[in-house]
N, C-alpha and C positions, 0 to 999 in steps of 0.2 A: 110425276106419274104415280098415283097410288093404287097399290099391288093390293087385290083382296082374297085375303083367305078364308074358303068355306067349306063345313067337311061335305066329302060325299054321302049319299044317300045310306049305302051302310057303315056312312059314321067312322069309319075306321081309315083311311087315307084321306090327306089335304089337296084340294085342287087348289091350281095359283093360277086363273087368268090372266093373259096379258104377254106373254111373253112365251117364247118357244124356245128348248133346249134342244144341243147339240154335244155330242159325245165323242173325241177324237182321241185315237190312245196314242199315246206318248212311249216309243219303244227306247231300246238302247243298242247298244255296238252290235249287238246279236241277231238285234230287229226281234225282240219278244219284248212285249210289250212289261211295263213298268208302271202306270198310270196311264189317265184320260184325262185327259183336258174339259172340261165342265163349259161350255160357251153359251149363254144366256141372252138372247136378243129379241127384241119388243114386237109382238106382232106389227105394229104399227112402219114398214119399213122404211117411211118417211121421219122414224124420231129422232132426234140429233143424238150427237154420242152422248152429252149430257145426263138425257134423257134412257140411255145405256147402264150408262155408271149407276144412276139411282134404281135401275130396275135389279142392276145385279148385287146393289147391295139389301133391296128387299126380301131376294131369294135368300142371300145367305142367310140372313137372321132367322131365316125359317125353315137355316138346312136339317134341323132334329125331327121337326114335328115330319116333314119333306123325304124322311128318308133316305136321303142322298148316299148313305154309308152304303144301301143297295144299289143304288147306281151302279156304284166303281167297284163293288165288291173288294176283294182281297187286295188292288193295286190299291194308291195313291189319287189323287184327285191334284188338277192343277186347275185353279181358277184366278180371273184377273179383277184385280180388287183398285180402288181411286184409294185416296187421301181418307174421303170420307168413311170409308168400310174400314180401314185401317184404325181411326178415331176412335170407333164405335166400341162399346162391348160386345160385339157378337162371337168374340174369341172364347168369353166364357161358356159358350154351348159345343165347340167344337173342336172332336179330336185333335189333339196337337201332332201326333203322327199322321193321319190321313191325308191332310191337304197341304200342298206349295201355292203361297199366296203369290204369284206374279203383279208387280205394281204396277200403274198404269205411267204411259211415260210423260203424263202430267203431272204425274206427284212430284213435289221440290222438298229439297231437305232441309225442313226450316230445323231447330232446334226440336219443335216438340215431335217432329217426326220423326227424327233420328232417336229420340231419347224412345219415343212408344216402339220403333221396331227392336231397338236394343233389350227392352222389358220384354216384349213378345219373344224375340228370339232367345233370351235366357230362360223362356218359360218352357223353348221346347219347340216353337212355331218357327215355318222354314219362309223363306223368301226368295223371289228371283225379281230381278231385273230387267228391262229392256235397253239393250247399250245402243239404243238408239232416241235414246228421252229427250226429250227437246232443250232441256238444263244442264249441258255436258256438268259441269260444275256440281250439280244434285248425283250425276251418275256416279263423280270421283266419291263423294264421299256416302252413297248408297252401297258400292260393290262391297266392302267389310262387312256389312252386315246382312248380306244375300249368299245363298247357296248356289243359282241356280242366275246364269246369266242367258238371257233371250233374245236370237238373232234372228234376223227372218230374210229367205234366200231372195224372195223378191224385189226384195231394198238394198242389196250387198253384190257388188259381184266378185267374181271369182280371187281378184286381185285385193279387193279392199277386203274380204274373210280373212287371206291370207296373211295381211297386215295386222289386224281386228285382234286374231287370236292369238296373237305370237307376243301381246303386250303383255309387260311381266304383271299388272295389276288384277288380268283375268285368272293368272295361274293360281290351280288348287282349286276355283269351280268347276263346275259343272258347266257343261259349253251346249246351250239348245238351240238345233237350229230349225225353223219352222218354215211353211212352203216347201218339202221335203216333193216332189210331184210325180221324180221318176229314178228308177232302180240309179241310173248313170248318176243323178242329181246325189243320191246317198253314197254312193261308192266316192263320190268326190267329197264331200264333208266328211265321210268316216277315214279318210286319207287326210284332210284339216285336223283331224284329231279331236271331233266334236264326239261327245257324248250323250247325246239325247235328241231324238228327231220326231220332228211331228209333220204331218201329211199324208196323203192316200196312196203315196208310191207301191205299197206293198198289195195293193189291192186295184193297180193296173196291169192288164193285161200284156204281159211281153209271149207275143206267138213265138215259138220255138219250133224249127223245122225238125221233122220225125223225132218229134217228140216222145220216149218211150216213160209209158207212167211206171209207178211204181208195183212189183208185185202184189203187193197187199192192196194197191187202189182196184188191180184188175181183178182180182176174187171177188171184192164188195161189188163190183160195176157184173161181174154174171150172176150173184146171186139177186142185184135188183135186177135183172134180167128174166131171173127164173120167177121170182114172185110178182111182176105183171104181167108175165105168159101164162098165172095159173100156171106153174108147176102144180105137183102135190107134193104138201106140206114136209113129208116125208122127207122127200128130196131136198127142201131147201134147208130143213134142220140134217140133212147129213153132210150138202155144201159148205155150210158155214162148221161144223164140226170139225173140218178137214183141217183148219186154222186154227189150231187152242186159242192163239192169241185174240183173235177174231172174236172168235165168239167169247171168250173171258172179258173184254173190253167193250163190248154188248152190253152184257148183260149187268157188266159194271156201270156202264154208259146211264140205261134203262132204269136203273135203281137209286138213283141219284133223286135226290130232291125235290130234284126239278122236276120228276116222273110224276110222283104222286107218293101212295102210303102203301099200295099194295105191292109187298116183296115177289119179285121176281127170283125162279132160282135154277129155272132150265128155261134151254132155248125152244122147244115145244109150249113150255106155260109163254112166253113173250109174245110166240104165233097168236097163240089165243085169245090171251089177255088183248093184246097188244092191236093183233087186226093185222092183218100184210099192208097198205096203205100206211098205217102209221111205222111198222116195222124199218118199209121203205127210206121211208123219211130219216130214222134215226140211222139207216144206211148213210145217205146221203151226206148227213152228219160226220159219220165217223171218217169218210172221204177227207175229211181237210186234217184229220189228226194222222192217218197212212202215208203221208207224203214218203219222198224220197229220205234217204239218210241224212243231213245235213241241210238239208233245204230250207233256205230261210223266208221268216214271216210266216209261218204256215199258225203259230198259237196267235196273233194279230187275225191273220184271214178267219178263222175258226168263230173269234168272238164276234166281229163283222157282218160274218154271213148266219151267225146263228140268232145274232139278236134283230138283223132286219129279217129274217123265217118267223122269228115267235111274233114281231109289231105284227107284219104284214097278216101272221093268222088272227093275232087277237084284234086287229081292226077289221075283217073280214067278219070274226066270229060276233063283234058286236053291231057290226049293217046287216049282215045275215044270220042273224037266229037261227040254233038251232038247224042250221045245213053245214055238219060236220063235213062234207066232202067240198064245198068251196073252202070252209077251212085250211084242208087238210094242202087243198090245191093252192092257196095264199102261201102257205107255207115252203112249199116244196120250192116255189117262185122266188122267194126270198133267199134260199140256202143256194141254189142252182144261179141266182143272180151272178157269182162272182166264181165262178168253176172255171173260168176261161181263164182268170188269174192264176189259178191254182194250178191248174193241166198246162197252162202257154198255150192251148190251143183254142179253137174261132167256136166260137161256142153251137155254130154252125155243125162243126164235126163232134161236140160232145152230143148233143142231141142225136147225134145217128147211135151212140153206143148208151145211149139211157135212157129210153123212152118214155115219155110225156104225153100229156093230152092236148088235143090243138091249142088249147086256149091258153095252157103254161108255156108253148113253145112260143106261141104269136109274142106274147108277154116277156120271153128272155130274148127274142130276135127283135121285135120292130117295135116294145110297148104297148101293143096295141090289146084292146079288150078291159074287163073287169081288171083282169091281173096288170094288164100292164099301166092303170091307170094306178095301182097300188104299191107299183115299181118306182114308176115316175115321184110318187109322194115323199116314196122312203131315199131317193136319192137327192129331192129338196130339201130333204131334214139336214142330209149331210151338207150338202153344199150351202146351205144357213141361206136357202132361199126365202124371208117370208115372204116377200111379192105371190111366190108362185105356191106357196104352202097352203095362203087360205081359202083359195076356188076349188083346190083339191079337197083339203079337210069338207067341205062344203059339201060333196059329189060323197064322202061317205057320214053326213051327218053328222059332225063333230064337232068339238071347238079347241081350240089350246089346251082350257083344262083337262078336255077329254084326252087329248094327247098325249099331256105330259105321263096323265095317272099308266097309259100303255105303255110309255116307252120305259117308265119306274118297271114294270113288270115284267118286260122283255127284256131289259138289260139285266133284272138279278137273274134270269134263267137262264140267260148267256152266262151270267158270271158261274151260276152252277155246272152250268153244264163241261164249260173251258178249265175248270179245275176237276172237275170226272176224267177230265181226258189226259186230261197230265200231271196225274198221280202219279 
């Protein structure tokens, strides 16, 4: 399969047709996140894994020009590499701190393979394993020179993890377990005594009866109250005053980066500047950083819900030109998508306490509409549907390339925006 690189029209980022990425973060015992797993797969959803392997070692060798460093931002990067990417030189383009090469469990450890991972790993470069490689024999004598061993909950049950990790040859790695699905699922492996988990547990919905949110959630949820009732301005800059911490984390929030160039330095200049609609929004925001005390997954759900907010606007904003208010409405759809995580409650009842316009509510309850078809997209990204990815891309004019180059852009503004909030 040959990968072609072309730049875009203003010259300055690389599109790579062919293939769609997928971004999954990799937390720890804490459940805050650590790294993202990097997942590369062929539009073509009928290509063999073969035809995998060579696509994702095309991407690597072109992770400098590619950007990738902004992908992951500040974490780690875990990406899975065959035989052949390991052969390659494309180690000399790429951070040795940033990424964990996980092998594929096709690789066998001839001589020259052990002898290249030993040079790579004295050079600085990490490695993990899958202890379920189909050459028990290559695993014995691969785990020395791995950091990171890879178990996956769907292949394993409860009785044979318990065997798996209690062997003295795994001890002293790092223990990853993947297919992570539901809160019970991780409370059971962080009791295995695993250290690294990967899956969307933290970002499904556990309802929780009378649920009470957190103080600081319910000042942000009346002042977006007050600013789509038209209050006057007045009002909602002396609401949000009443919380130093509030509005200090605002305005901190606002001046970030990710914002733009123009310094924010009162909550009156942000009304202004800012517009109450977008104000709103960077409300909504701040919602996933206000959690309860101790409440975990809440920096995981943050970068989730903020990087499917910025795709979902900036694939809006380029099918619709220049109508900043479906924008603005893409977005709000994105960040509200996973509130029901956040709160434990039906997102039926968040909706009664944060008012939306028909079309974002149709779009967070049943899918349906403009928004919900933009929902549906972003949740094929994650679940690495291409079958159902390319009719969608289709429905807003796009193609892979066009994709990729958005979802490079949304993920460094999540990655800005997730380290504003937890300074």
């Amino acid at each position: 399969m040959a990968i072609q690189v072309i730049l875009n029209s203003a010259g300055s980022k690389l599109c790579v047709p062919g293939f769609f990425m997928a971004r999954q973060p990799v937390l720890d015992r804490r459940q805050e996140a650590l790294a993202f797993e990097l997942v590369f797969y062929p539009v073509d959803s009928q290509a063999e894994a073969a035809g995998s392997d060579h696509l994702t070692a095309a991407v690597i060798s072109h992770f400098a020009e590619m950007d990738m460093l902004k992908v992951i931002g500040e974490l780690r990067g875990f990406v899975n590499i065959d035989e052949q990417v390991l052969m390659s030189e494309v180690f000399q383009h790429i951070p040795r701190t940033k990424f964990v090469f996980c092998l594929a469990g096709t690789v066998t450890a001839t001589e020259a393979v052990l002898q290249r991972l030993g040079e790579l790993a004295a050079q600085g470069f990490v490695f993990g394993v899958d202890e379920a490689m189909a050459d028990a024999e290559s695993l014995q004598k691969l785990i020395p020179l791995a950091e990171v061993i890879r178990f996956d909950l769907h292949k394993r049950t409860r009785e044979e993890l318990v065997q798996l990790t209690s062997q003295s040859h795994f001890a002293n790695k790092k223990l990853l377990i993947d297919n992570v699905d539901t809160l019970a699922q991780f409370d059971a492996c962080l009791a295995l005594g695993f250290d690294y988990f990967q899956g969307f547990h933290f970002a499904r919905p556990t309802i929780v009866p009378n649920r009470q949110l957190a103080p600081s959630q319910l000042a942000i949820i009346d002042i977006i109250a007050l600013i789509t009732s038209d209050a006057d301005s007045v009002e909602i800059e002396e609401r949000i005053k009443r919380d130093v911490s509030l509005g200090l984390n605002l305005l901190r929030l606002v001046n970030t980066a990710a914002v733009g160039t123009h310094r924010i330095d009162s909550l009156r200049q942000a009304l202004m500047v800012l517009g109450r609609k977008q104000l709103a929004s960077w409300l909504q925001v701040m919602l996933y950083a206000q959690a309860e005390e101790n409440a975990p997954s809440v920096k995981p759900l943050l970068m989730l819900a903020t990087a499917r907010g910025k795709l979902l606007e900036l694939i809006a904003q380029r099918h619709r030109p220049g109508n900043r208010g479906i924008a603005d409405a893409a977005f709000t759809v994105g960040i509200m998508s996973l509130m029901d995580a956040l709160f434990g409650l039906p997102m039926v009842e968040i909706l009664k306490q944060i008012a939306v316009v028909e079309e974002v509510s149709d779009a967070l309850l049943v899918h349906q509409g403009y928004y919900g078809d933009l929902l549906a997209l972003i949740e094929a990204i994650e679940r690495r549907d291409a079958l159902a990815l390319l009719p969608m891309l289709g429905k807003f004019h796009l193609d892979s390339g066009d994709l990729f180059l958005l979802q490079a852009e949304a993920y460094e503004w999540s990655n800005n925006v997730a380290r504003a909030m937890h300074q």
